[in-house]
C-alpha positions in Angstrom: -0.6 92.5 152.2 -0.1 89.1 153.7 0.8 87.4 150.4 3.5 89.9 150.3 4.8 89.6 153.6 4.9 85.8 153.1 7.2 86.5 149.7 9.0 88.7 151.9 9.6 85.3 154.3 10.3 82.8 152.1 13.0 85.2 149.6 15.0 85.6 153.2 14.0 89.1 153.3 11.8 89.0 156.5 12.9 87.4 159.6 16.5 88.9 160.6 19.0 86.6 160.4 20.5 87.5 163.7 16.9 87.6 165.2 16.4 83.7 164.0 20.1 83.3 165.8 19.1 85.1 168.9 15.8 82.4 169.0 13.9 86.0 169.4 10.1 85.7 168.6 7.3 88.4 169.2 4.8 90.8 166.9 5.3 94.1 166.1 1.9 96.6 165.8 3.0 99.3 162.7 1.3 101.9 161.3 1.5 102.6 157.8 -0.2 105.4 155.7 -0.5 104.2 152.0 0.3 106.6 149.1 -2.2 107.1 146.1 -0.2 104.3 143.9 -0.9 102.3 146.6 2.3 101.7 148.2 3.3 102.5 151.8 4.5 106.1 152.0 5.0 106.1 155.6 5.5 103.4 158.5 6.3 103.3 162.2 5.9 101.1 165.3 2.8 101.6 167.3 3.5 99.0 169.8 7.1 97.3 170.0 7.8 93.6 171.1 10.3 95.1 173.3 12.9 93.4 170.5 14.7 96.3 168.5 15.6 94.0 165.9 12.4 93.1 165.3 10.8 96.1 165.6 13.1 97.6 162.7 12.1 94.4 160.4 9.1 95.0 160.5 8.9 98.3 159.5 11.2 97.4 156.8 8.8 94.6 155.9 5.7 97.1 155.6 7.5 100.1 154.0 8.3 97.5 151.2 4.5 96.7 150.7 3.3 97.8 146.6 0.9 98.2 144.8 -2.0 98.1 147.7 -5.5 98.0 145.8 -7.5 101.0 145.4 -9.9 100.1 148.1 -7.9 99.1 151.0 -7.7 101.9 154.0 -5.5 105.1 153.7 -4.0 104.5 157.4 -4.0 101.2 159.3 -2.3 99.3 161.9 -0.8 96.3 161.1 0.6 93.2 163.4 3.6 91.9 162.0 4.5 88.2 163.8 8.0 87.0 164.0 7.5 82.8 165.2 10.3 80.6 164.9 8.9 77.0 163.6 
């Protein structure tokens, strides 16, 4: 999952442009449910960074997730960090 978040950062994909413009930072707790082909079939926010824009990016950043092996968990929670470097 992380290795495909981190493609998701470096292609441009991840961190919202006018987030990055806004110097807005914070994580995002979603929960996703995973299908049986192993990619996300459903995502929401479980606990906001009280930044809308990030909020929605990282839901968008989960819900792209594929391919999931086999053995990871049905349902999770997953922190998704937005840091400026």
């Amino acid at each position: 999952m992380r290795e495909q978040l981190a493609r998701q950062q470096e292609s441009g994909q991840f961190y919202p442009a006018e987030a990055i413009a806004q110097g807005l930072e914070g994580e995002v707790l979603v929960y996703f449910v995973l299908g049986a082909d192993g990619d996300v079939a459903a995502a929401r926010v479980e606990e906001s960074s009280g930044q809308p824009l990030l909020a929605a990016a990282a839901v968008r950043a989960v819900r792209r997730l594929r391919g999931l092996p086999g053995d990871a968990p049905q349902e999770a929670l997953l922190p998704v960090r937005f840091r400026l470097r």
